[in-house]
ZADO-1210 file (C-alpha; in nm, 4 decimals, padded with zeros to 6 digits):
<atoms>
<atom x="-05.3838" y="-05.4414" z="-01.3789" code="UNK" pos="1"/>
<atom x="-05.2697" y="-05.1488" z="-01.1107" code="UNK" pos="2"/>
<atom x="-05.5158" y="-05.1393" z="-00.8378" code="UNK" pos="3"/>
<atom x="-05.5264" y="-04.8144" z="-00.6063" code="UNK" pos="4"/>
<atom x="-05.5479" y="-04.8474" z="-00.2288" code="UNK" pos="5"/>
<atom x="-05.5364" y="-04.6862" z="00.0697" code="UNK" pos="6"/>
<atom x="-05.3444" y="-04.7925" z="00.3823" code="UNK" pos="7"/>
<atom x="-05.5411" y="-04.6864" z="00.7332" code="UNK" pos="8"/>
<atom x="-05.4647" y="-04.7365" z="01.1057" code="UNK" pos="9"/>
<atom x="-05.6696" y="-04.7509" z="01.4054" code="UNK" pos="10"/>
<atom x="-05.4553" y="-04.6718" z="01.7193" code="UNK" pos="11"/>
<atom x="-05.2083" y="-04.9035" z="01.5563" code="UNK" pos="12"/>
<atom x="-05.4538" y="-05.1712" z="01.3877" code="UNK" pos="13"/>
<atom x="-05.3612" y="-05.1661" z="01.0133" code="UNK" pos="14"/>
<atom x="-05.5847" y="-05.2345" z="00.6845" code="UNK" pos="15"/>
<atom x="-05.5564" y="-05.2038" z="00.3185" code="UNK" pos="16"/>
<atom x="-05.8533" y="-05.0536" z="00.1783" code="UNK" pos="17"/>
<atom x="-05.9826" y="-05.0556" z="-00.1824" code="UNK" pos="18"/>
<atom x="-06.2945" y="-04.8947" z="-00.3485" code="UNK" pos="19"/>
<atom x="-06.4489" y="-05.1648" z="-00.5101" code="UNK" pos="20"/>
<atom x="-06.8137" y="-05.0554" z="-00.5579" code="UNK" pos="21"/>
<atom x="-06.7279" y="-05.2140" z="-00.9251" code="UNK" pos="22"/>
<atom x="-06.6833" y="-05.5677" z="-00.7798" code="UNK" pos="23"/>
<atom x="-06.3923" y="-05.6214" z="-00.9449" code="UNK" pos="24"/>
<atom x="-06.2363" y="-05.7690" z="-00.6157" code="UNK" pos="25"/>
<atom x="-06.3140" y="-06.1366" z="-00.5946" code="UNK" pos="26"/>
<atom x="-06.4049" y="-06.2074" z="-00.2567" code="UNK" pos="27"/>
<atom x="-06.2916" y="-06.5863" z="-00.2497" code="UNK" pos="28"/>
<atom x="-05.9050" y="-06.4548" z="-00.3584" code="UNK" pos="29"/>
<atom x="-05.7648" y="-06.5423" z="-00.0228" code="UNK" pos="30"/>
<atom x="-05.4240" y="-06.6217" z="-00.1447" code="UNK" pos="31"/>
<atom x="-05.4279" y="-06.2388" z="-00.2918" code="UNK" pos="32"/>
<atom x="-05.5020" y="-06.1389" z="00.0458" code="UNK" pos="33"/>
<atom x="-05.2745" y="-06.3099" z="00.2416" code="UNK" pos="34"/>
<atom x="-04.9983" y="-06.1623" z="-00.0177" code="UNK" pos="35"/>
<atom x="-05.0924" y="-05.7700" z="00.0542" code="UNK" pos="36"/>
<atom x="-05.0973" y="-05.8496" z="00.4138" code="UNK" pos="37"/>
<atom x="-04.7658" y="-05.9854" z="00.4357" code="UNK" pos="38"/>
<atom x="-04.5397" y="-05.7061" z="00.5519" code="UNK" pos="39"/>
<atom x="-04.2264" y="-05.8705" z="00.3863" code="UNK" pos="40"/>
<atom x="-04.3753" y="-05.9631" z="00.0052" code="UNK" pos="41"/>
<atom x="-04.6910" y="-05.7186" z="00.0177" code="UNK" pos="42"/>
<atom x="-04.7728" y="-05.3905" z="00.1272" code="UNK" pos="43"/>
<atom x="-04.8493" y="-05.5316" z="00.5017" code="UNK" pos="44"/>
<atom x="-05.1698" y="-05.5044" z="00.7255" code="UNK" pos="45"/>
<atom x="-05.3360" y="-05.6684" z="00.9492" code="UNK" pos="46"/>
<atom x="-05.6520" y="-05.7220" z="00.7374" code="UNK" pos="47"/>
<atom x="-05.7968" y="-05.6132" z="00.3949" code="UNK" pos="48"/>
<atom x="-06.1237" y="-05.4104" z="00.3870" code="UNK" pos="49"/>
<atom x="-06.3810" y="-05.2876" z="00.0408" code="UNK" pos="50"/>
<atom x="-06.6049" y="-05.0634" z="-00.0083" code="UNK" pos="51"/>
<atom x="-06.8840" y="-05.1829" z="-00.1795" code="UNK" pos="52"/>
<atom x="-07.2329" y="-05.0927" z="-00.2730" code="UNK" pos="53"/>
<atom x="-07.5586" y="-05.1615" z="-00.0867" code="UNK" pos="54"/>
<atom x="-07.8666" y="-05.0746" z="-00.1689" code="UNK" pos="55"/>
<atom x="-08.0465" y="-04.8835" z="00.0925" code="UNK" pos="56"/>
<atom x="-07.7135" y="-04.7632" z="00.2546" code="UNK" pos="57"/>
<atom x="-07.4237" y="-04.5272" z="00.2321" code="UNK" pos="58"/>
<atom x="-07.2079" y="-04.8420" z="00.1496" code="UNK" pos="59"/>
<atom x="-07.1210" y="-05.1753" z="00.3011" code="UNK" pos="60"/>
<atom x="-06.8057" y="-05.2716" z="00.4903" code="UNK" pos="61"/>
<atom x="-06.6500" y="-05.6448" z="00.3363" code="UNK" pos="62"/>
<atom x="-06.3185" y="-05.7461" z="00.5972" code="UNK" pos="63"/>
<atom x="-06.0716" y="-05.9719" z="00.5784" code="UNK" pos="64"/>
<atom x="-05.8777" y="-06.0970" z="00.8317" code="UNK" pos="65"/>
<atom x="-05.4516" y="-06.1160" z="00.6941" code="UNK" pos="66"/>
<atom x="-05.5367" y="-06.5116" z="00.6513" code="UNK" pos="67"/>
<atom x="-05.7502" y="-06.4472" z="00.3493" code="UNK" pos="68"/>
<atom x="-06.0859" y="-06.5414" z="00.5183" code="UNK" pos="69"/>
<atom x="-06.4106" y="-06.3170" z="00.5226" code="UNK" pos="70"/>
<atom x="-06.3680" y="-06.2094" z="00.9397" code="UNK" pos="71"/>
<atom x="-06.6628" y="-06.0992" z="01.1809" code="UNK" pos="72"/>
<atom x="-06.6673" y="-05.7090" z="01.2402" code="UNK" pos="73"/>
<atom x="-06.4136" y="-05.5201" z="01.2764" code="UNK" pos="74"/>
<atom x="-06.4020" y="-05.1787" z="01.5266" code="UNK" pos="75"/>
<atom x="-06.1133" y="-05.0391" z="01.4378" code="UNK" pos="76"/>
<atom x="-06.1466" y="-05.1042" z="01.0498" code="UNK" pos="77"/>
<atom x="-06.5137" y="-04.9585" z="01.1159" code="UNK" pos="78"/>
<atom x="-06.4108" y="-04.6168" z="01.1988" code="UNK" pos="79"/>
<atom x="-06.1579" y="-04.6420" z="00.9533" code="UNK" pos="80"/>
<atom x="-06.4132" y="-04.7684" z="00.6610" code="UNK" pos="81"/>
<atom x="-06.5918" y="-04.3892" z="00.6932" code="UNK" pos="82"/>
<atom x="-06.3017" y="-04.1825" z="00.7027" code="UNK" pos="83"/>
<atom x="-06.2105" y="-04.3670" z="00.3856" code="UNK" pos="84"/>
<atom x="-06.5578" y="-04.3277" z="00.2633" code="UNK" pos="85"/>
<atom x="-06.5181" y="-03.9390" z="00.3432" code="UNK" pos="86"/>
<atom x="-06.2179" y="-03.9476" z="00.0666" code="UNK" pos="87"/>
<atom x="-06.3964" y="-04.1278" z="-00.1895" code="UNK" pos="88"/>
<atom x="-06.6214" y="-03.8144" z="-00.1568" code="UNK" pos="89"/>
<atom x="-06.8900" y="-04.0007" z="00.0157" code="UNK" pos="90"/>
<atom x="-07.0267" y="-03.7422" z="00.2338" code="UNK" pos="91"/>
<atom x="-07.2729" y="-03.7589" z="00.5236" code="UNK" pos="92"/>
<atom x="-07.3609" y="-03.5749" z="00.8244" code="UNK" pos="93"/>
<atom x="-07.4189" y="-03.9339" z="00.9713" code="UNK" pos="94"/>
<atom x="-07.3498" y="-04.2515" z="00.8107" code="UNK" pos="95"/>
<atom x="-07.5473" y="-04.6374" z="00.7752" code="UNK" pos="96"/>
<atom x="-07.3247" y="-04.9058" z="00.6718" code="UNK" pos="97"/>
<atom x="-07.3386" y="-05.2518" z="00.6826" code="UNK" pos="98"/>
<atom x="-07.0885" y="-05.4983" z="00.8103" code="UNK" pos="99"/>
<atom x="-07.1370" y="-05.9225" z="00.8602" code="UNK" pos="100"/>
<atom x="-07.2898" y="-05.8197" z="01.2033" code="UNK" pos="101"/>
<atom x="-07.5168" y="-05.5983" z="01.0800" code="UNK" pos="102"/>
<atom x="-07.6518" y="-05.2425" z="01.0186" code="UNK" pos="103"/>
<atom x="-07.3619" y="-04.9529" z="01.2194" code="UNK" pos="104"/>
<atom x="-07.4115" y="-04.5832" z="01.2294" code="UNK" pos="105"/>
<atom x="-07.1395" y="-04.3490" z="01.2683" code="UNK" pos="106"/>
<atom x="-07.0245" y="-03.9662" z="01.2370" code="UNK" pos="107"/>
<atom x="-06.7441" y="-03.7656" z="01.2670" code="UNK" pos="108"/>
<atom x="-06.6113" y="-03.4883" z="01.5509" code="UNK" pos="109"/>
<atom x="-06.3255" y="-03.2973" z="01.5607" code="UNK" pos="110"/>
<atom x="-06.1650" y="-03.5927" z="01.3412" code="UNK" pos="111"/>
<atom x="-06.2476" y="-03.8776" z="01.5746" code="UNK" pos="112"/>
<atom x="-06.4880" y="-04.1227" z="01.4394" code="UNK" pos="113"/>
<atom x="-06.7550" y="-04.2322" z="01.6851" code="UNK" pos="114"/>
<atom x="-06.8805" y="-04.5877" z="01.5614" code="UNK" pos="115"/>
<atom x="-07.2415" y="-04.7831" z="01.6471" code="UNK" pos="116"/>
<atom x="-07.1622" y="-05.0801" z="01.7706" code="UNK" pos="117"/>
<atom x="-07.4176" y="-05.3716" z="01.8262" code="UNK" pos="118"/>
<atom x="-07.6087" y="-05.4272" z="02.1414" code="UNK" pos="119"/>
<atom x="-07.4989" y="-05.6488" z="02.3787" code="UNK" pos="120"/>
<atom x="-07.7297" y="-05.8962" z="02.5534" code="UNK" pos="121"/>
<atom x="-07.5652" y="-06.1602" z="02.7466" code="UNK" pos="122"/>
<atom x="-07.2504" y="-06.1335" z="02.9310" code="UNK" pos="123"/>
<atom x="-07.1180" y="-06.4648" z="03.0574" code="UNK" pos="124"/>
<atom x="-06.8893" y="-06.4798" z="03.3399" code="UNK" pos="125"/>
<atom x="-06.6740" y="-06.8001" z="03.4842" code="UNK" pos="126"/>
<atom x="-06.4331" y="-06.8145" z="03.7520" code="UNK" pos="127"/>
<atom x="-06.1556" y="-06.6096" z="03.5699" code="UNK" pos="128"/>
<atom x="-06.2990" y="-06.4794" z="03.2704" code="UNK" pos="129"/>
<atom x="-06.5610" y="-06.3243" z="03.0487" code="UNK" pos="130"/>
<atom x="-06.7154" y="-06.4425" z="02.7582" code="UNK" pos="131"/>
<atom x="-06.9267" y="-06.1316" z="02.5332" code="UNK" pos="132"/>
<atom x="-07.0045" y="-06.1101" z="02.1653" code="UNK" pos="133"/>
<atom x="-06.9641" y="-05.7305" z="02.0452" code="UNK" pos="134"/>
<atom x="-06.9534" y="-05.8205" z="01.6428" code="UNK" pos="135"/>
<atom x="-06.6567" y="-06.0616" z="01.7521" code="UNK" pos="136"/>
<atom x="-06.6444" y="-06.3450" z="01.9305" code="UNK" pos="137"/>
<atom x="-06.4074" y="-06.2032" z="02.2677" code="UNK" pos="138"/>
<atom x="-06.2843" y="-06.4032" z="02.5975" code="UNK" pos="139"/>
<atom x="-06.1503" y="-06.1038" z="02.8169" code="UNK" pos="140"/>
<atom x="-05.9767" y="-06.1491" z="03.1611" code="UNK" pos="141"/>
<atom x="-05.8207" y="-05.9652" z="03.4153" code="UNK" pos="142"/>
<atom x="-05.4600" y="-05.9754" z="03.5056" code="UNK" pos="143"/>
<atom x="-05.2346" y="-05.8510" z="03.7361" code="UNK" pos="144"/>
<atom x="-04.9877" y="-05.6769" z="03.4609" code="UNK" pos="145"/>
<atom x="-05.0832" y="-05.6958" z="03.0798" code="UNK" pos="146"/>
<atom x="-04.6527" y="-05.6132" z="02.9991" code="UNK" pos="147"/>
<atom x="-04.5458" y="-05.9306" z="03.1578" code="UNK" pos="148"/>
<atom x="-04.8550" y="-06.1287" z="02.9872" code="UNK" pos="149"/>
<atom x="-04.7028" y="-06.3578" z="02.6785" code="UNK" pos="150"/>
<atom x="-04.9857" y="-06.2968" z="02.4428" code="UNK" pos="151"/>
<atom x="-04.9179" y="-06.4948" z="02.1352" code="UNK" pos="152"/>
<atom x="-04.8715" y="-06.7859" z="02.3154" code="UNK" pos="153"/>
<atom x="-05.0936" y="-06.7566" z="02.6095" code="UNK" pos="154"/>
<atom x="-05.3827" y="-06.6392" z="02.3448" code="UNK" pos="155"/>
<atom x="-05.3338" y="-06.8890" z="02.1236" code="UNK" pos="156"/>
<atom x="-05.3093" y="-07.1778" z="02.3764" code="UNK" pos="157"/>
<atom x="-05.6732" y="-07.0192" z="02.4605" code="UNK" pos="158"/>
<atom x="-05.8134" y="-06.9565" z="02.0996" code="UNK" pos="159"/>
<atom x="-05.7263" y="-07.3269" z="02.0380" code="UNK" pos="160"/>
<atom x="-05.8575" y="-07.4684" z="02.3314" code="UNK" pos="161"/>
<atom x="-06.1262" y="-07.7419" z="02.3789" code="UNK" pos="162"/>
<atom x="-06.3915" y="-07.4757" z="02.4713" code="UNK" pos="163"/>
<atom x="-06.3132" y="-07.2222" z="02.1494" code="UNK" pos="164"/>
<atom x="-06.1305" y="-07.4877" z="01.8785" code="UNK" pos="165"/>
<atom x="-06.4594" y="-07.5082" z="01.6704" code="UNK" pos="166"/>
<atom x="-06.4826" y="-07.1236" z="01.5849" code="UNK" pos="167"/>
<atom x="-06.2264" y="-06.9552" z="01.7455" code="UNK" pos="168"/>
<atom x="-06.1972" y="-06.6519" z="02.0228" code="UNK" pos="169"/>
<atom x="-06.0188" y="-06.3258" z="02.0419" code="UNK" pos="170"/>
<atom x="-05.8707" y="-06.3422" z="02.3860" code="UNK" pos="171"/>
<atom x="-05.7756" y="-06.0144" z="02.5798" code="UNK" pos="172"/>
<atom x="-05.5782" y="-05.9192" z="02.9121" code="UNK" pos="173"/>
<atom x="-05.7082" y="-05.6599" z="03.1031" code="UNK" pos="174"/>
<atom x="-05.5501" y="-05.4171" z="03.3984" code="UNK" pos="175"/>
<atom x="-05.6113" y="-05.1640" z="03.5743" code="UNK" pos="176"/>
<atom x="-05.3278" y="-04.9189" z="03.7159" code="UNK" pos="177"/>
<atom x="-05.4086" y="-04.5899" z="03.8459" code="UNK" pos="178"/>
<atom x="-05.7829" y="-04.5942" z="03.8032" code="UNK" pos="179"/>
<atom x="-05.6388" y="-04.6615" z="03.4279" code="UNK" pos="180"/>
<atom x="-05.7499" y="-04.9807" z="03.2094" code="UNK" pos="181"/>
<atom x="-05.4634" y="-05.1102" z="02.9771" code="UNK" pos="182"/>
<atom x="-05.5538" y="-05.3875" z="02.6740" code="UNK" pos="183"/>
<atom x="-05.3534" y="-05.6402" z="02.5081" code="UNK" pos="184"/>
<atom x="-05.5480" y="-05.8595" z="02.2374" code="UNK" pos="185"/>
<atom x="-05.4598" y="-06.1750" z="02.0872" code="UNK" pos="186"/>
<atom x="-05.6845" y="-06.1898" z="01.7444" code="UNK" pos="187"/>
<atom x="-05.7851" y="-06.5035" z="01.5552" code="UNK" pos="188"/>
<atom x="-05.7730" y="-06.4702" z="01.1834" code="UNK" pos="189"/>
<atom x="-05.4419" y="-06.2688" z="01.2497" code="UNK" pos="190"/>
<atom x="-05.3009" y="-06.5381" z="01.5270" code="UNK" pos="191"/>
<atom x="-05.1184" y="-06.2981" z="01.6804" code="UNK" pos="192"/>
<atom x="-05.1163" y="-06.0029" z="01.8988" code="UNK" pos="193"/>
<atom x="-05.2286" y="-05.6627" z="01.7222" code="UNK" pos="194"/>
<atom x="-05.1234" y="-05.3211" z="01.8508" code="UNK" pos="195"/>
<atom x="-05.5634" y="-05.2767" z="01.9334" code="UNK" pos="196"/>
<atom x="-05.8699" y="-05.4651" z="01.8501" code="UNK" pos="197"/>
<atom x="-06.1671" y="-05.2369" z="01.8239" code="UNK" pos="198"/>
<atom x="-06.3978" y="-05.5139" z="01.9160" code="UNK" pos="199"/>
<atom x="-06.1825" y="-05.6034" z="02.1873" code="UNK" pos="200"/>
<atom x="-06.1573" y="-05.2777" z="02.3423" code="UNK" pos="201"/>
<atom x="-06.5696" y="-05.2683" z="02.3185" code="UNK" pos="202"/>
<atom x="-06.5611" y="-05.5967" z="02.5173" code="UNK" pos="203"/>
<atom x="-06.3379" y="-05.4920" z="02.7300" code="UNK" pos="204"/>
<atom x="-06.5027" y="-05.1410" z="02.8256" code="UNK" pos="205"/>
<atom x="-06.8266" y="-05.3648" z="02.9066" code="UNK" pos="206"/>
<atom x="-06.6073" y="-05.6189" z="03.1390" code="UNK" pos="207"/>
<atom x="-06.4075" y="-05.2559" z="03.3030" code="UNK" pos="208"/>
<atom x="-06.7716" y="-05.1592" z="03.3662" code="UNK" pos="209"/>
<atom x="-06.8891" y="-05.4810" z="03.5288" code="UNK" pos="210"/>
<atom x="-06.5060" y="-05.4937" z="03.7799" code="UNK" pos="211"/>
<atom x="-06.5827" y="-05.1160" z="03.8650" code="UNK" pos="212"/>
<atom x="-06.9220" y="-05.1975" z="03.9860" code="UNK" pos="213"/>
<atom x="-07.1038" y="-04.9837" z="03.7439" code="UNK" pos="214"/>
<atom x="-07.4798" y="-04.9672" z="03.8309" code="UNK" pos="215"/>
<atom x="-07.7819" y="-04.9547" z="03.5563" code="UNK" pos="216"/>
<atom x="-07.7438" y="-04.6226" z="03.3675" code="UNK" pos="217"/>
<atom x="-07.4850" y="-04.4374" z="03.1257" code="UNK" pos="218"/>
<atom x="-07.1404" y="-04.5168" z="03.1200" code="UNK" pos="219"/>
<atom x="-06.7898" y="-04.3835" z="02.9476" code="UNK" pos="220"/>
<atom x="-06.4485" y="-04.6118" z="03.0109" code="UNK" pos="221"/>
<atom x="-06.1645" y="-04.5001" z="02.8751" code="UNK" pos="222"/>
<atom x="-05.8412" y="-04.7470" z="02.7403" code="UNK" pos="223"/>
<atom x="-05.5047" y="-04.7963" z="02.6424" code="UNK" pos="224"/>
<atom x="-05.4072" y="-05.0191" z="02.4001" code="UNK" pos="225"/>
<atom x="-05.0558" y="-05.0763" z="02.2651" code="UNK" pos="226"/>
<atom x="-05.1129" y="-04.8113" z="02.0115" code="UNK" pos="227"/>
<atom x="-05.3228" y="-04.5543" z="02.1654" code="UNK" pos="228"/>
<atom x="-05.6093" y="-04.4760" z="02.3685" code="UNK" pos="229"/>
<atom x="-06.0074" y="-04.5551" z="02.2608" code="UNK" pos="230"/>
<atom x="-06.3043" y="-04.4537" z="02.4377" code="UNK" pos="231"/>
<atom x="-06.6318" y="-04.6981" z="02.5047" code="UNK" pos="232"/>
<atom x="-06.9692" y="-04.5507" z="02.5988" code="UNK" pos="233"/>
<atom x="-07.2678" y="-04.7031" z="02.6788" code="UNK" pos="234"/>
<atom x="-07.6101" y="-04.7501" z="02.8701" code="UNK" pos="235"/>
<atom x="-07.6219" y="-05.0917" z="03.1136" code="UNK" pos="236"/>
<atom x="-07.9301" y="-05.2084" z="03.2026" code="UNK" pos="237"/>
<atom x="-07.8839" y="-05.5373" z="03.4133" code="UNK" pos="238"/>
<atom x="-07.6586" y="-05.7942" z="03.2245" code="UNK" pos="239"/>
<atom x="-07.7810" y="-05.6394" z="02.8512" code="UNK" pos="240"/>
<atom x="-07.5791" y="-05.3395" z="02.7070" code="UNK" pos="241"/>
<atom x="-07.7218" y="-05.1160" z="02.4528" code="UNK" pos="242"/>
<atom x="-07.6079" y="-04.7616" z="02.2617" code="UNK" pos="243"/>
<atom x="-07.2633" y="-04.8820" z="02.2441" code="UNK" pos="244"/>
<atom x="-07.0378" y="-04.6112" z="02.0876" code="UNK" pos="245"/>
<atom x="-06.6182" y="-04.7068" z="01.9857" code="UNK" pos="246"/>
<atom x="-06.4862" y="-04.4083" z="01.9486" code="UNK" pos="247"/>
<atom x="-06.0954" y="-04.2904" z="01.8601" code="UNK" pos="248"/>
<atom x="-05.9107" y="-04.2164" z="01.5477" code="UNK" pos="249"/>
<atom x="-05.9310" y="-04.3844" z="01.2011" code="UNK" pos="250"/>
<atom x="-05.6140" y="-04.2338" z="01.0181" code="UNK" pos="251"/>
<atom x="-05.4699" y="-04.2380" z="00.6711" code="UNK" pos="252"/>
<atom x="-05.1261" y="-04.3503" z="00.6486" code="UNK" pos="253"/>
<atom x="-05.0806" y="-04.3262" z="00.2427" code="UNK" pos="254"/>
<atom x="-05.2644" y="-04.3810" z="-00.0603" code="UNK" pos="255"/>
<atom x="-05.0952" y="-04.6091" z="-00.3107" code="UNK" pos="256"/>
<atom x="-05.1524" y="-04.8537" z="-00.6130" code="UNK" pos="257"/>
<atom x="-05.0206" y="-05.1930" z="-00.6367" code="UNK" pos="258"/>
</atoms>
């Protein structure tokens, strides 16, 4: 039976979305999944996303990563869920939406989506990394050039270490070049890099904060990623970090039915 579907990007981060407030979708289909992901033998993405319905908000946000498994949140598919919801006709001045994290707000200005994203209350730090959770497990660490960085295979010799086998890590390289912060993220559930990684970025705009010296108040970090530039903003108080806000472009590529 033809199923209609709409293909979105996030500076570069892909997804296949479908409206499936009927729950006609089976959730457990992983196989189906992995098949529309696969940019040979499907329509390609890096993850599949629904719309559903939930009861006491606009809608909720179901993601999967292009393995077929149910994934933690997702940034860039956030701000791309609600400008999908906007062509379904759902239409809100500000919109609630819930994700596996939890409840997200989010609006839209000028086009660019600016996404809730969920406090952050620990930051741990070792000798060369950091370890955050911003809806997604991320390990983020500083290096000298992220171009000459071998990210599938330096992420994935990371995600798969002792420390992260059980669960898993997204694993980022950070630098900064001209008072400029530049990303590169290896993501689990895709096990490879992605052009951006909403969560990622988030993480990383905390971590940029913390290697700038940023003192207890209101903060804004801009960065690159491989396919475009996101902006982080929030309020630091100590080691906790609260009224996050991911904000950049969630852009429909085309509408199709498969």
């Amino acid at each position: 039976m033809p199923q209609k579907f709409s293909k979105y990007q996030g500076t570069g981060n892909d997804f296949i979305l479908f409206d499936n407030r009927d729950g006609k979708i089976d959730h457990k289909n992983t196989q189906w999944i992995r098949q529309i992901c696969d940019r040979r033998f499907g329509i390609g993405a890096d993850g599949v996303m629904l719309l559903e319905n939930e009861a006491g908000c606009d809608f909720r946000m179901v993601y999967f990563n292009s393995d077929g498994n149910e994934s933690s949140m997702c940034g860039n598919g956030g701000r791309c869920i609600v400008n999908y919801a906007r062509q379904l006709g759902i239409i809100r001045d500000i919109y609630t939406f819930l994700a596996i994290d939890g409840l997200h707000e989010a609006y839209v200005k000028n086009e660019i989506v600016y996404l809730k994203m969920q406090d952050v209350l620990a930051v741990s730090k070792t000798d060369d990394h950091y370890d955050l959770n911003t809806g997604s497990p991320h390990y983020v660490t500083e290096v000298d050039d992220v171009q000459a960085v071998d990210v599938k295979n330096t992420g994935a010799s990371i995600r798969y270490s002792e420390a992260y086998a059980a669960k898993g890590t997204n694993v980022n390289f950070l630098d900064r070049k001209n008072n400029i912060f530049h990303i590169r993220t290896y993501e689990r559930g895709v096990e490879d890099e992605t052009l951006s990684c909403g969560t990622g970025v988030t993480a990383a705009g905390i971590v940029a904060g913390l290697l700038s010296g940023f003192t207890d108040g209101q903060h804004a970090v801009s960065l690159e990623t491989m396919g475009g530039k996101l902006q982080v903003q929030y309020e630091k108080k100590g080691n906790q970090f609260t009224n996050i806000w991911l904000i950049g472009p969630g852009t429909l590529v085309f509408n199709g039915e498969i």
